[in-house]
Structure formats: structure tokens, C-alpha cells
Rosetta silent file (secondary structure, phi, psi, omega in degrees, C-alpha in Angstrom):
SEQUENCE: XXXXXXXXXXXXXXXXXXXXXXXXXXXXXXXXXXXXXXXXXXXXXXXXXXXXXXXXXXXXXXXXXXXXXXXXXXXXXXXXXXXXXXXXXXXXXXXXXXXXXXXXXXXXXXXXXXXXXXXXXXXXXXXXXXXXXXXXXXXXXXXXX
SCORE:     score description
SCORE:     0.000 S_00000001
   1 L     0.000  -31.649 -169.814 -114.418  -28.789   48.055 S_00000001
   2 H   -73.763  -56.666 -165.056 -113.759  -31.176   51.356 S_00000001
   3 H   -77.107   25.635 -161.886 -110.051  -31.001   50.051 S_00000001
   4 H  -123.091  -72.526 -153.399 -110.276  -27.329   49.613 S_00000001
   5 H   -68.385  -46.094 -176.247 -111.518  -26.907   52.992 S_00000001
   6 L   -75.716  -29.218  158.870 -108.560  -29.405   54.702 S_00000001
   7 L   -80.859  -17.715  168.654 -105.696  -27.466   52.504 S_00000001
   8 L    90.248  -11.738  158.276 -106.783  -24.411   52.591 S_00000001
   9 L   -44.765  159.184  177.224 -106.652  -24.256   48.195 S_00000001
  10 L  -115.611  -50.390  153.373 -108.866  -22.039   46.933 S_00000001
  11 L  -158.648  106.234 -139.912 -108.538  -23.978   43.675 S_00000001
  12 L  -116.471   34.639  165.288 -105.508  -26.280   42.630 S_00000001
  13 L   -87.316  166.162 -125.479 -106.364  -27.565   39.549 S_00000001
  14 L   -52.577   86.532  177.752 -103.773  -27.799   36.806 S_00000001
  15 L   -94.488  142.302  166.413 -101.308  -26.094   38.956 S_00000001
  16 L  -117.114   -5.114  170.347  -97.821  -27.513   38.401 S_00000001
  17 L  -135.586 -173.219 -158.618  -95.604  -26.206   41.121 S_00000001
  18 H   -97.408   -7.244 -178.514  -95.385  -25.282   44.328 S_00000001
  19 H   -74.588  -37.074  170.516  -95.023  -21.454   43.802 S_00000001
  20 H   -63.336  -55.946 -159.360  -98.565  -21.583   41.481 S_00000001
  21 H   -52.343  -38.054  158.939  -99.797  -23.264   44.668 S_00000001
  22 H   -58.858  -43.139 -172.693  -99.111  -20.567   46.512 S_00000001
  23 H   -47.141  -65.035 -176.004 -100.508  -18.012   44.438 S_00000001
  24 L   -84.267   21.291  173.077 -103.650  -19.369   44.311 S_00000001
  25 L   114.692  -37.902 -171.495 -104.175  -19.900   48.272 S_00000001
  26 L   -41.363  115.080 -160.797 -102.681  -23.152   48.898 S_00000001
  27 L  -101.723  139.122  175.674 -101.503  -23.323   52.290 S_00000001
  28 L   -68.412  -44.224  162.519  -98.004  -25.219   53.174 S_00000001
  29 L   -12.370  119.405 -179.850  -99.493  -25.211   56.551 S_00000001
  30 L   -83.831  131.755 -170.219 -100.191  -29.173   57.733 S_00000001
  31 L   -86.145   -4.220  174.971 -103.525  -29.765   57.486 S_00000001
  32 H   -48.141  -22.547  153.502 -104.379  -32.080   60.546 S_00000001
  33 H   -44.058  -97.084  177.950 -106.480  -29.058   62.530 S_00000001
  34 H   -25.784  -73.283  147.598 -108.788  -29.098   60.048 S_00000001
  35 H   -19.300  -65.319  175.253 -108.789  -33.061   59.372 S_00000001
  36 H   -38.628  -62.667  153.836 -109.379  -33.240   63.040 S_00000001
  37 H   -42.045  -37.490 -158.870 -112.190  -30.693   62.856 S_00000001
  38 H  -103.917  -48.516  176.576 -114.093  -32.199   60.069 S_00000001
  39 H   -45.864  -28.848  171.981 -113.342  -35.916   61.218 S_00000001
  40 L   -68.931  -13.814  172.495 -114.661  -34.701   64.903 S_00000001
  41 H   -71.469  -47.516 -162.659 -118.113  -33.805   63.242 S_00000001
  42 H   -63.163  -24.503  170.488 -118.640  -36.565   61.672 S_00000001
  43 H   -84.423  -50.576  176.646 -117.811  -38.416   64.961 S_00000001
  44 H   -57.856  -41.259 -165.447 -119.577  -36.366   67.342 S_00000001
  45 L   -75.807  -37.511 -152.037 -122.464  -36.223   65.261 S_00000001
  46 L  -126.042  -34.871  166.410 -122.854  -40.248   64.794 S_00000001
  47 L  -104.293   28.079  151.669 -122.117  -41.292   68.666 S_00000001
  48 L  -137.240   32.048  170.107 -124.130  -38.421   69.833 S_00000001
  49 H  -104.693   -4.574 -177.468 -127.174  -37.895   68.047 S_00000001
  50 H   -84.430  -26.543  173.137 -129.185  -41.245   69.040 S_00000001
  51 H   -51.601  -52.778  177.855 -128.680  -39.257   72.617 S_00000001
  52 H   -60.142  -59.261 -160.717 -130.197  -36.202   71.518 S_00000001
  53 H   -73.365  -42.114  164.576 -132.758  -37.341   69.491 S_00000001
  54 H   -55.597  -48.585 -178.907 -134.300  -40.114   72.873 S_00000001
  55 H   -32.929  -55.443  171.314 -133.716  -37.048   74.700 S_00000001
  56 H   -77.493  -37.372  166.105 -136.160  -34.821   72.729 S_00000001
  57 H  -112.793   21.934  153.192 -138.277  -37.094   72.751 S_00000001
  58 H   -53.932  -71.977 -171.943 -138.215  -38.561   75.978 S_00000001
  59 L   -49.513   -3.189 -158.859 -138.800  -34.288   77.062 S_00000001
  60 L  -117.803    6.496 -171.243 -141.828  -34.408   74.720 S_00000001
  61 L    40.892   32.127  159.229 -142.789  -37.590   76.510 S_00000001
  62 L   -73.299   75.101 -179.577 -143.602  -39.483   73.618 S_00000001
  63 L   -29.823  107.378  156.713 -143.640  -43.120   73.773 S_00000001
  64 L   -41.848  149.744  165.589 -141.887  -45.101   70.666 S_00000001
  65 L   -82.702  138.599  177.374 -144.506  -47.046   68.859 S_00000001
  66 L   -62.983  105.536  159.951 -144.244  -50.282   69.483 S_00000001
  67 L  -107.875  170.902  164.498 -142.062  -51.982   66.553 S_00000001
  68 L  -109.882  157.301 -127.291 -139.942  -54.902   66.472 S_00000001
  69 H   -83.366   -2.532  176.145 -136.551  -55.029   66.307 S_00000001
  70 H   -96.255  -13.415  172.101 -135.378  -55.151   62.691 S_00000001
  71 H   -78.163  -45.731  179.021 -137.764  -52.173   62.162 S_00000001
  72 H   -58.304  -84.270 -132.007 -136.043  -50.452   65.654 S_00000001
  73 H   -90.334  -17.040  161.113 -132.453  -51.287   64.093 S_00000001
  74 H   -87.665  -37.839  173.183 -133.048  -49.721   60.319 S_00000001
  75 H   -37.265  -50.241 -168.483 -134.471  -46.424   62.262 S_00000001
  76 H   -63.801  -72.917  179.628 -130.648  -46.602   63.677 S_00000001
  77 H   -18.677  -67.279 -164.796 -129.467  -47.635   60.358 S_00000001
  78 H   -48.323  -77.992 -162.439 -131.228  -44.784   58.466 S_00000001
  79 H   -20.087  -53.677  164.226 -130.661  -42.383   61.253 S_00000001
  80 H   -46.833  -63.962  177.291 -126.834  -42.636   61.039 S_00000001
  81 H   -36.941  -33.697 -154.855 -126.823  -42.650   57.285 S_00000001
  82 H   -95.947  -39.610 -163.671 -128.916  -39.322   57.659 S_00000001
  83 H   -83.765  -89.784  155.855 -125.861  -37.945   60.006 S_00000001
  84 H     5.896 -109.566  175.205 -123.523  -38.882   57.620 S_00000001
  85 H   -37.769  -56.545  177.768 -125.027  -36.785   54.528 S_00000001
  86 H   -56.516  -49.930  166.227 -126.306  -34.016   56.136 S_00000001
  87 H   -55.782  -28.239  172.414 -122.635  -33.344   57.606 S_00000001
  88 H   -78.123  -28.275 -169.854 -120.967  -34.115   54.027 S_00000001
  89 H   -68.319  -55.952  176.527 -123.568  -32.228   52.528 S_00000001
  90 L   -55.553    2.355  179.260 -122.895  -28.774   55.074 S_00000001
  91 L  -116.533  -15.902  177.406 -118.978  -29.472   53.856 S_00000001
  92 L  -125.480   38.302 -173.645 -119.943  -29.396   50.054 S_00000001
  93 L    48.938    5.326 -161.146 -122.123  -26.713   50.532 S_00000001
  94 L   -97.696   67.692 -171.487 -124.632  -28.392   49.186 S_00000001
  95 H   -51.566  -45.892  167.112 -127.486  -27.200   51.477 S_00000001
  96 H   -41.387  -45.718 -142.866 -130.656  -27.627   48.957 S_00000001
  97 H  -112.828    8.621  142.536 -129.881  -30.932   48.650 S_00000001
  98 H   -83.210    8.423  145.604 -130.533  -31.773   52.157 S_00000001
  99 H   -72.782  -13.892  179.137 -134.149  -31.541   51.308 S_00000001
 100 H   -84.363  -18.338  139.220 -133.772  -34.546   49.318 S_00000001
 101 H   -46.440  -58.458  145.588 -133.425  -36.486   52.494 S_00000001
 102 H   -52.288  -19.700  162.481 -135.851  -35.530   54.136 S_00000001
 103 H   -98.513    2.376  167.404 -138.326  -35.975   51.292 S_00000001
 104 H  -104.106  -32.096  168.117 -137.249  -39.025   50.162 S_00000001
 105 H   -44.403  -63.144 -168.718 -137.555  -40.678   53.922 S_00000001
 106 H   -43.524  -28.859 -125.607 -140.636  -39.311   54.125 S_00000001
 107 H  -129.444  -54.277  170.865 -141.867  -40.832   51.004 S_00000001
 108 H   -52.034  -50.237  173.625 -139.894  -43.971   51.605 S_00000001
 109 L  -131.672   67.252 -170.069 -141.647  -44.790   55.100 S_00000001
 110 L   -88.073  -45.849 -167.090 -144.734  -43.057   54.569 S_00000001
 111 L   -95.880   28.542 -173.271 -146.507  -46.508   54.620 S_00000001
 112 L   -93.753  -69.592 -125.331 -144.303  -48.255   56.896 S_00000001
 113 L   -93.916  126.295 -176.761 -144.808  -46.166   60.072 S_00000001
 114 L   -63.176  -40.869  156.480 -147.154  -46.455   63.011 S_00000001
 115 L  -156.930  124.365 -151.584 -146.724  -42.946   64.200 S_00000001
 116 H   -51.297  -69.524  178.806 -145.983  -39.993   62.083 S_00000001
 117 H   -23.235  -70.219 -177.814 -145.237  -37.808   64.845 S_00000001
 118 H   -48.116  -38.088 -166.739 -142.342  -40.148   66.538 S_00000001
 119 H   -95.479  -21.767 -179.911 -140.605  -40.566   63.223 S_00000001
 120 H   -58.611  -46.453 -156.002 -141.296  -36.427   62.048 S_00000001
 121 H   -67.046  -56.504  157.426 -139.924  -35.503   65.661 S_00000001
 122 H    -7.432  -72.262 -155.965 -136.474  -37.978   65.264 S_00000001
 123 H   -76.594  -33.147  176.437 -135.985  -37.092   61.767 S_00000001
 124 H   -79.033  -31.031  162.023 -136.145  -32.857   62.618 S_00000001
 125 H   -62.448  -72.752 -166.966 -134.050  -33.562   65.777 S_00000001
 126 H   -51.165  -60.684  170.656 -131.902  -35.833   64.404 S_00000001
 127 H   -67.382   -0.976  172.308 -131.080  -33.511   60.956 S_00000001
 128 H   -95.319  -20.254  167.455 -131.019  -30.352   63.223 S_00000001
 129 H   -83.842  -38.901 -173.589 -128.036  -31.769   65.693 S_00000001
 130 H   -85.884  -19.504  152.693 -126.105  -32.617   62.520 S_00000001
 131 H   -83.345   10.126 -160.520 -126.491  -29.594   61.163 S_00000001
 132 H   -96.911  -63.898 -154.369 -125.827  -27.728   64.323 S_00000001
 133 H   -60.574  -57.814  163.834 -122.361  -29.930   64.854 S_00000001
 134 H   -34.295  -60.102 -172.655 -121.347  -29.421   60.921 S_00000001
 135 H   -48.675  -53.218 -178.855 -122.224  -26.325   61.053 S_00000001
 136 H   -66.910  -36.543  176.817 -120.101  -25.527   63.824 S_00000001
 137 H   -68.097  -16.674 -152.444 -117.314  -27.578   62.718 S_00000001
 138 H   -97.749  -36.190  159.048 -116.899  -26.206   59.454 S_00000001
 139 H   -43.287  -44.900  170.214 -116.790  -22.551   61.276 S_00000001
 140 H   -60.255  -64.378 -131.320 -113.795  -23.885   62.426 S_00000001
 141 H   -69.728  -50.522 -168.517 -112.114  -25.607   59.988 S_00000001
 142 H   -46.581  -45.714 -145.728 -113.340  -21.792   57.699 S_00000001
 143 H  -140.633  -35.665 -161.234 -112.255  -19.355   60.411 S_00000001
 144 L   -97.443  -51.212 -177.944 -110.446  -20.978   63.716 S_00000001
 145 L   -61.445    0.000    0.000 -108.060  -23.188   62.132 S_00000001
């Protein structure tokens, strides 16, 4: 589907020339707009969402819980990981199946975590800018490009 979306195919499976390619949507058209677009979510999204998310909750004045630093540095870890999927996932349509993040974090560091709140408020910030940026990019790559 991601290689759908950067050529512009509709579906280019066993097509043998370039005239079938055409037929079925396949654009001749160099596909680097689009590459750009989807590589800029995925970028934007991963050096600007630890911004967003201290932001919101800096505005909500919420104090991190005090952890130490290999606990501080998988929160990053996750968090990224989290960017990552939720933007591949909004490119492979696969929307449903960004509940399976969120429920398996939850589930995963239900008994780790000191306060629920700080990691609910992160994890709903943090998945709501990458689906905001995806979202947007993907408008493009669909309609601008």
C-alpha cells in the first residue's frame, strides 16, 4: 500500500509492461514528492513529538514522577517506537490496529508506573501528534502531490 501511495499504482501486480501499468493507474510521474511527504512525517513526527508531548504537560502542570534514568530513557524508547507505528499504521490504513498499541502499553506498564495520569496524558498526546502529522501527510501525498 506504502508503494501504492509513492507511485501512484492503484494495483501493479502481475502487470508485465509498461502500457498495463498505465492502465491500471501507474503513474510515470517521479515519485520523490510523495517520498518526501511520507519520509517528512515520519521525521517530523519523531524530532517533534518529545516537544509536544513536555509541552502538554508542562501546560497541565504536571510534574514527571520521579524515575530514574533507564526507566526515563525506555519512556523515549517506547515513545518513538509508538511514532513510528502509528504513522506506518495511518499509511497502511490500518487504523483499528492502532488500538493495539495503546492496549498493549497499557497492559505492559500497568505495574511499572508511578503515575497513571503522566504516562495516560504522554501516551494520548504523543499518539494524537502522530496521527495529526500522518494524517496530514498522507493528505498530501493522496491529494497535493
Amino acid at each position: 500500500m506504502i508503494v501504492a501511495l509513492l507511485t501512484g499504482a492503484a494495483d501493479v501486480s502481475g502487470v508485465a509492461s509498461v502500457a498495463s501499468l498505465a492502465a491500471v493507474g501507474f503513474s510515470l510521474d517521479p515519485p520523490w514528492p510523495r517520498m518526501v511527504a511520507v519520509v517528512g512525517a515520519y521525521v517530523v513526527t519523531l524530532f517533534t513529538s518529545g516537544l509536544v508531548v513536555k509541552a502538554a504537560l508542562r501546560w497541565t502542570k504536571h510534574d514527571a514522577p520521579m524515575s530514574d534514568e533507564k526507566t526515563a530513557r525506555s519512556g523515549l524508547l517506547i515513545g518513538k517506537c509508538e511514532n513510528i507505528l502509528v504513522v506506518t499504521l495511518v499509511f497502511l490504513e490500518a487504523f483499528t490496529a492502532m488500538a493495539l498499541i495503546f492496549t498493549a502499553k497499557s497492559l505492559v506498564r500497568r505495574e511499572q508506573v508511578d503515575d497513571a495520569e503522566y504516562l495516560l496524558g504522554g501516551t494520548l498526546v504523543n499518539v494524537t501528534w502522530s496521527l495529526l502529522v500522518a494524517l496530514a501527510a498522507r493528505w498530501v501525498v493522496l491529494h497535493v502531490v
